[in-house]
C-alpha positions in Angstrom: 82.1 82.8 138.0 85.5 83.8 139.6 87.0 84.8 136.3 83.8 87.2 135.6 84.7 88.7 139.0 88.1 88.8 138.5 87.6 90.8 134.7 84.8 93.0 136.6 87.3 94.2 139.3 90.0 94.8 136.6 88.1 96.8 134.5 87.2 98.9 137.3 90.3 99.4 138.4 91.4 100.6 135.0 88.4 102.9 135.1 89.1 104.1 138.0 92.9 105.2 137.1 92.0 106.2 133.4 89.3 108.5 135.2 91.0 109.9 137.9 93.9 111.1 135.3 91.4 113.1 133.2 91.4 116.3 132.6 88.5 119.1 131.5 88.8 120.5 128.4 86.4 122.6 126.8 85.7 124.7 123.6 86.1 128.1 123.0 83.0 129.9 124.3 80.6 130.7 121.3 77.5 133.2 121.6 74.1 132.5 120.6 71.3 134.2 120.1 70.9 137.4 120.0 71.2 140.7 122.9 67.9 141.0 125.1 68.1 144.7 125.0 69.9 147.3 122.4 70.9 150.0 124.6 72.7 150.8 127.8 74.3 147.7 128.4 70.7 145.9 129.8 70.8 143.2 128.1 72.2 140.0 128.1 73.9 137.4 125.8 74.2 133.6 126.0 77.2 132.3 125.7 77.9 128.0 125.5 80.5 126.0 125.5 81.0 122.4 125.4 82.8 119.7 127.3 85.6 118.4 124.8 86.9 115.6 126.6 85.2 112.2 127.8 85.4 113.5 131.8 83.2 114.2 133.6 83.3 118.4 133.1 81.9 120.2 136.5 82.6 123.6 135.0 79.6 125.8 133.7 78.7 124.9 130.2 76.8 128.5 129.8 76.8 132.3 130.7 75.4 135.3 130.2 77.4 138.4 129.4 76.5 141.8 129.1 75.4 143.2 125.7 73.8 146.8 124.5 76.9 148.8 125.0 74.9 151.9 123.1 73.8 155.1 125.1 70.1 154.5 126.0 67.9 158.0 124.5 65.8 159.7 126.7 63.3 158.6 128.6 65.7 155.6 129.6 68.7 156.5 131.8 71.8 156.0 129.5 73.5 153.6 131.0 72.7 151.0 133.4 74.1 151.9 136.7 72.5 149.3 138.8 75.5 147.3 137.4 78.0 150.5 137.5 78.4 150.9 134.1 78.9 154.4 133.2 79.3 156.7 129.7 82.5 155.9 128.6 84.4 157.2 125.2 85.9 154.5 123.0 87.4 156.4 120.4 85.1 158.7 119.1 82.0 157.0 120.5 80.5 157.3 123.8 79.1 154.1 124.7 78.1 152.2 128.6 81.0 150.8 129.9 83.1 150.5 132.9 85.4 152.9 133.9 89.3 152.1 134.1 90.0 150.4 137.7 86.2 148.8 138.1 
């Protein structure tokens, strides 16, 4: 009985130190699926990544970005300015973006 007790608390105590050195690691981000919206920058794209090591990884394992950088046509206002995103020219194309400094 003492020697299960004994192996018990040394395995935790290896645990324990082999746990508290880990370190998060996770892979590149990757999109998936596809833009909710085509124009004006409404839309959003899912973006996952996954936890790489064998910790315990708090961070956030998904996100949503901001896709449909084309100008919206009329009747829709070009660009989505509830999120400040303004007609902006990359190259020769005007597309919804954010303006230098934002």
């Amino acid at each position: 009985m003492l020697r299960r007790v004994l192996v018990a608390l040394m395995l935790s105590v290896f645990l324990d130190l082999v746990l508290s050195q880990c370190t998060e690691k996770y892979t590149p981000w990757l999109l998936r699926g596809t833009c909710t919206d085509t124009c004006g920058g409404y839309g959003q794209q899912k973006m996952v990544r996954l936890c790489a090591t064998g910790c315990t990884c708090t961070g956030d394992l998904v996100q949503y970005v901001q896709c449909g950088d084309t100008l919206c046509a009329f009747p829709r206002a070009t660009c989505n300015t509830i999120s400040s995103m303004k007609k902006v020219l990359v190259g020769a194309t005007w597309v919804c973006g954010f303006q230098k400094g934002q």
